[in-house]
C-alpha positions in Angstrom: 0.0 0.0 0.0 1.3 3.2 -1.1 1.6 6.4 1.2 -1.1 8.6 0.6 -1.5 12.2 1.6 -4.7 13.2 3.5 -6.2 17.2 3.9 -5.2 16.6 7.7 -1.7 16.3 7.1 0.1 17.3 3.6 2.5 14.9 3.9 4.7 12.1 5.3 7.2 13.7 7.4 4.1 15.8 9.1 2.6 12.5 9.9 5.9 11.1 11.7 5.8 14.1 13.7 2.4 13.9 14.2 2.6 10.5 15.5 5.3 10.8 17.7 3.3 13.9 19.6 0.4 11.3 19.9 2.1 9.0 21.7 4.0 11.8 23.9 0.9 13.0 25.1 -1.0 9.6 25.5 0.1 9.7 29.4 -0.6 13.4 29.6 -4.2 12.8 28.3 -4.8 10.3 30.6 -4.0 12.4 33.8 -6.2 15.1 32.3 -9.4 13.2 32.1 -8.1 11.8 35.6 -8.6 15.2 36.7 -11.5 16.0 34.7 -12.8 12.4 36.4 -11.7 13.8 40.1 -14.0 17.1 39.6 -17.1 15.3 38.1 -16.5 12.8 41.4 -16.5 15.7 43.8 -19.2 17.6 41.8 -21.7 14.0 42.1 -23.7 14.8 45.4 -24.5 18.3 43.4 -24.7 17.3 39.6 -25.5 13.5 40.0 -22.8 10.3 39.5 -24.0 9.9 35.7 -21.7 12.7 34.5 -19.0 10.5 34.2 -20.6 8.6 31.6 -19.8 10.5 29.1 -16.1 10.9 30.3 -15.5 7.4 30.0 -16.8 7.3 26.6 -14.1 9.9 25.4 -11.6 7.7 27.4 -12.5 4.5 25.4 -12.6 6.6 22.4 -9.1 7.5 22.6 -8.1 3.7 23.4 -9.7 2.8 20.5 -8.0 5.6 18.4 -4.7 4.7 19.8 -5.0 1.0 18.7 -5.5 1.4 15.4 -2.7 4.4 14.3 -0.1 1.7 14.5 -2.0 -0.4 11.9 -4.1 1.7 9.8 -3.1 3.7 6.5 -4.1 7.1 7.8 -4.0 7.3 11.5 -4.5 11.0 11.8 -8.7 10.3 11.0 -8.6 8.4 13.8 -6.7 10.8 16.2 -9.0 13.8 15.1 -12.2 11.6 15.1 -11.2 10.3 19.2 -10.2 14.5 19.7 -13.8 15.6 17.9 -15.7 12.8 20.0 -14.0 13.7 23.7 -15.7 17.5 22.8 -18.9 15.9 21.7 -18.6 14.0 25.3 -17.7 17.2 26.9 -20.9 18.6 25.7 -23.2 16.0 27.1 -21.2 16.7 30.6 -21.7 20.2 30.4 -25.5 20.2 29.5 -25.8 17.3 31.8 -23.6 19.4 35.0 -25.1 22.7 34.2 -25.0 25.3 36.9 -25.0 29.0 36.4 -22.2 29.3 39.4 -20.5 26.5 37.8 -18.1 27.0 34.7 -18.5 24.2 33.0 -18.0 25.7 29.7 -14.2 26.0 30.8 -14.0 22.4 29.9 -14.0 23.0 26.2 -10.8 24.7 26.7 -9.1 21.4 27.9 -8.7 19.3 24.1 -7.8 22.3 22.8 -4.2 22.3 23.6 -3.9 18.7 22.4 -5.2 19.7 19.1 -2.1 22.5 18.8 0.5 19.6 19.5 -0.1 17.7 16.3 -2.2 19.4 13.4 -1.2 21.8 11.5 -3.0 25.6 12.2 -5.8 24.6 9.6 -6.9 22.0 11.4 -6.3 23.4 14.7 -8.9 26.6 13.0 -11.3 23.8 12.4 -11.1 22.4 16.2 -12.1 25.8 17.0 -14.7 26.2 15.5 -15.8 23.0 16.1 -15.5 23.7 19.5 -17.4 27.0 19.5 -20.2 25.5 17.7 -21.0 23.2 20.5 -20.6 25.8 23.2 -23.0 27.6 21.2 -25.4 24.2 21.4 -25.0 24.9 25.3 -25.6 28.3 25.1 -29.0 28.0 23.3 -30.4 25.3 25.7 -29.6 27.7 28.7 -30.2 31.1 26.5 -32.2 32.6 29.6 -29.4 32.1 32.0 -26.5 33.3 29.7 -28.5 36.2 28.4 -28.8 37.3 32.2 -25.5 37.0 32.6 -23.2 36.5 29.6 -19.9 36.2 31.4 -20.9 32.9 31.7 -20.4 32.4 27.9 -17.9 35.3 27.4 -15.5 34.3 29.5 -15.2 30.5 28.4 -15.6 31.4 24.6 -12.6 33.8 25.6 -10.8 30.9 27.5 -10.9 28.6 24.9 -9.6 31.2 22.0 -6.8 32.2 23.8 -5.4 29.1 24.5 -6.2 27.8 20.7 -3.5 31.1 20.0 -1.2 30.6 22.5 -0.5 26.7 22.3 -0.3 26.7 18.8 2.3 29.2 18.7 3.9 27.6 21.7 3.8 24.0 19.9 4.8 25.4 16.6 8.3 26.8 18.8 8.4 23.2 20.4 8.1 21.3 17.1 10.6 23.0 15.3 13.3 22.6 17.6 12.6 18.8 18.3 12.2 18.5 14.5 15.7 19.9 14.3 17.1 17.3 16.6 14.9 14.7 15.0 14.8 15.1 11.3 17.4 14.5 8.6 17.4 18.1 7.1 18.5 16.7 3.7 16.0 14.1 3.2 13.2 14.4 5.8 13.7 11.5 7.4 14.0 10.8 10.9 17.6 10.3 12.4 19.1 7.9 15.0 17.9 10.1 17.8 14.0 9.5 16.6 14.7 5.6 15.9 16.1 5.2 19.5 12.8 6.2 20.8 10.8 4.3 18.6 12.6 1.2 19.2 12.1 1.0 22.7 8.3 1.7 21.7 8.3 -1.4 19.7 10.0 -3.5 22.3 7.1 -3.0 24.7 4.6 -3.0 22.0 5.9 -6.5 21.4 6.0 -7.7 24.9 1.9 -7.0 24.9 0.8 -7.7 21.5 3.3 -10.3 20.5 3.2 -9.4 16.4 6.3 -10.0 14.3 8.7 -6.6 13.8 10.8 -6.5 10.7 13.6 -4.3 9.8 15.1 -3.1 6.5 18.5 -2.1 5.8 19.3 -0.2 2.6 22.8 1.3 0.9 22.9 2.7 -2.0 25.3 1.2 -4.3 29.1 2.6 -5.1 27.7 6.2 -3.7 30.9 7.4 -3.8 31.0 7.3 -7.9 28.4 8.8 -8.0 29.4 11.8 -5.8 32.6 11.7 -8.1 30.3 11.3 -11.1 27.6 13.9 -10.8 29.1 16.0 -7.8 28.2 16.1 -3.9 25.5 18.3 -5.1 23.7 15.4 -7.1 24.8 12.9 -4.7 22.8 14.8 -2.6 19.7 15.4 -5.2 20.2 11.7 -5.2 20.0 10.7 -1.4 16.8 13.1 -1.7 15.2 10.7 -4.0 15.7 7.7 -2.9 14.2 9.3 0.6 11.4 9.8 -1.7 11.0 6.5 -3.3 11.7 4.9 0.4 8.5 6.9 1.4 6.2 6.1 -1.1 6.3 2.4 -1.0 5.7 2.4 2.7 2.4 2.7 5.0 1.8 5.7 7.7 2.8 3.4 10.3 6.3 1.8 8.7 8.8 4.9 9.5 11.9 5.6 7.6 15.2 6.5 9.0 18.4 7.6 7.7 21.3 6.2 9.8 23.8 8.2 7.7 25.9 8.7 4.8 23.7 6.4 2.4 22.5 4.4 4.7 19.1 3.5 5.7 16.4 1.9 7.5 13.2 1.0 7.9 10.8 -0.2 10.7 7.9 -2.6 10.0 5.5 -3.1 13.0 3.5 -6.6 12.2 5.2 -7.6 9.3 7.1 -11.0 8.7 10.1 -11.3 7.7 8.7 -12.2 4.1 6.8 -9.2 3.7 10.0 -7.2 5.1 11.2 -8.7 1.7 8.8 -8.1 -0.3 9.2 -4.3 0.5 12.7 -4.3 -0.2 12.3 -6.3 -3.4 10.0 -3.2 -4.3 12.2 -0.6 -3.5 14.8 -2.2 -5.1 13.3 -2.4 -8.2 12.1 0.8 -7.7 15.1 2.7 -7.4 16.8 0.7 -10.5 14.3 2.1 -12.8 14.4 5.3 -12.1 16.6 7.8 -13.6 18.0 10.1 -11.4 20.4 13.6 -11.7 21.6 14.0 -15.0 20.2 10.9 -15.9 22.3 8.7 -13.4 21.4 5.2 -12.8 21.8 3.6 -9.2 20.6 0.5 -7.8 20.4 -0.4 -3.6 21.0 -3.5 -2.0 19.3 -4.4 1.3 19.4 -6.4 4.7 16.0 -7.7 6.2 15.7 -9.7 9.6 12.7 -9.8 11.9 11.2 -11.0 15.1 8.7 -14.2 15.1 5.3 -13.6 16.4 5.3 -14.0 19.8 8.8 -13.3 20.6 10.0 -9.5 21.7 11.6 -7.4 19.7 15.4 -7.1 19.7 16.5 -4.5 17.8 20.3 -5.4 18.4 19.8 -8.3 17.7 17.8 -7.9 14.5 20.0 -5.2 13.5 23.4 -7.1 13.4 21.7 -10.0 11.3 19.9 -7.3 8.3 23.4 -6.0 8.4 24.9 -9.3 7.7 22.7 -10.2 5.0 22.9 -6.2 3.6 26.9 -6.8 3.5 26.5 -10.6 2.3 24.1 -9.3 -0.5 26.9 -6.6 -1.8 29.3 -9.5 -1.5 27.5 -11.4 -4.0 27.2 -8.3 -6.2 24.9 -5.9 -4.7 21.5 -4.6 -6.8 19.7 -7.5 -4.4 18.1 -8.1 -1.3 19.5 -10.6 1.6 18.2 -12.6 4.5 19.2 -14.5 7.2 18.6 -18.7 7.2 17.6 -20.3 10.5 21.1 -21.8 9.6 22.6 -18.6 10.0 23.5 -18.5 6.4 22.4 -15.6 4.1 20.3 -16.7 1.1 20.3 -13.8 -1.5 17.8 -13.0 -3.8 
């Protein structure tokens, strides 16, 4: 399955980024509907017990949400659709907990910072008003009340703008300097720093879920004629796309990594060790038939090893045999694709 841009997010890179904010603020989500929980609990001999029901709905949407980014071809649907459905179940606590001495409305305010930390401004414009339009629900089943006293509307509608401007512009700041320490500024890709977190990720994911990890080593061919060939400029046109062609052959949730030079690597989350193949038999071909700066022509050859299902992930472990069988595939005359035997042996093909 190709990768596929989406009106949430224009394009891959955004979506690494957007998915490794996700699971960053997973924890921090949790403690906030802890505390949202906590209020509701000491609000119950006022407001009634049944105001948590729709607080646990938004927490089960969320679950739900972040089960299926690490398996689905666009993930961010799924993250807005749990973010849009914790404001619908905001709006049934606040009709249900209405009190005119009680600022409910504030609540609204709450998703909104989430929403800052992984869309782009477009979307977070869309949250907004999203968000405004179901305060506006709240304030036309109590008109009476809020046209007595409109603070009660102000003030939240206030609350909730204000922190839509500020967080973007404060997560906007944040991104850019983790995407400096992150991204490969040549080809967009994430460096050794991201796949260090992302392997640890995958090691616990495995120790719950059990599904088979592969990994994907890939070097491009003599690279050093054709930096002598073309120049380090087209070498580095080059490097650009490949990144490019690496990208396009994988899903949302497979993440590509340059370890270096013209090195790189990619992570498969539920794939055998045959499928791992089958992607770099793609790419391979791929990159062969595609002309390149000033008409160069340049092949890859690639490693692949992978975890059993059931077993946990060791990257180390998996790392040193895809480089084995990358090296064992140049040996044999490179423009191929290796493996590991249960022998320990490298079949080539």
């Amino acid at each position: 399955m190709n990768f596929s841009e989406s009106w949430l997010l224009p394009d891959h890179t955004d979506r690494a980024r957007m998915l490794d904010m996700d699971r960053r603020l997973q924890p921090i989500r949790r403690a906030a509907l802890g505390v949202l929980a906590g209020g509701l609990l000491i609000m119950g001999p006022w407001v009634g017990w049944w105001t948590l029901a729709p607080l646990a709905v938004a927490a089960f949407l969320f679950y739900f949400a972040d089960r299926r980014i690490d398996d689905t071809e666009h993930p961010e649907y799924w993250i807005f659709a749990a973010w849009v459905g914790s404001q619908l179940m905001i709006l049934l606590s606040v009709l249900i907990a209405w009190a005119p001495d009680v600022p409910v409305l504030s609540w609204f305010a709450i998703p909104i910072v989430t929403l800052g930390a992984r869309f782009s401004a477009r979307v977070v414009l869309l949250g907004l008003a999203i968000t405004v339009t179901l305060m506006l629900v709240v304030g036309a089943a109590h008109l009476e009340a809020i046209t007595d006293q409109p603070p009660l509307f102000v003030m939240p509608l206030a609350l909730v703008l204000a922190i839509g401007i500020l967080s973007t512009a404060l997560m906007r700041s944040d991104l850019e300097h983790r995407t400096e320490a992150v991204i490969d500024p040549l080809t967009a890709m994430l460096n050794r720093k991201a796949l260090a977190t992302r392997v640890e990720e995958l090691r616990q994911q495995s120790e719950v879920l059990k599904a088979p990890i592969s990994i994907v080593m890939i070097d491009i061919d003599h690279f050093k004629h054709v930096n002598d060939t073309i120049g380090h400029g087209g070498g580095d046109s080059v490097l650009k796309d490949i990144a490019y062609l690496i990208r396009k052959e994988m899903r949302s949730f497979e993440l590509a990594y340059r370890l270096g030079g013209e090195e790189f690597l990619v992570l498969l989350p539920g794939a055998t060790v045959d499928q791992g193949c089958a992607l770099a038999g793609r790419l391979r071909e791929a990159v062969e038939g595609t002309r390149f700066e000033a008409g160069t022509r340049v092949t890859i050859s690639c490693g692949v090893s992978g975890s059993e299902e059931g077993s946990t992930f060791d990257f180390d472990a998996l790392f040193a045999e895809a480089d084995a069988a990358l090296y064992q595939a140049k040996r044999d005359g490179r423009n191929r694709v290796g493996r590991p035997f249960a022998t320990g042996t490298v079949a080539v093909g």
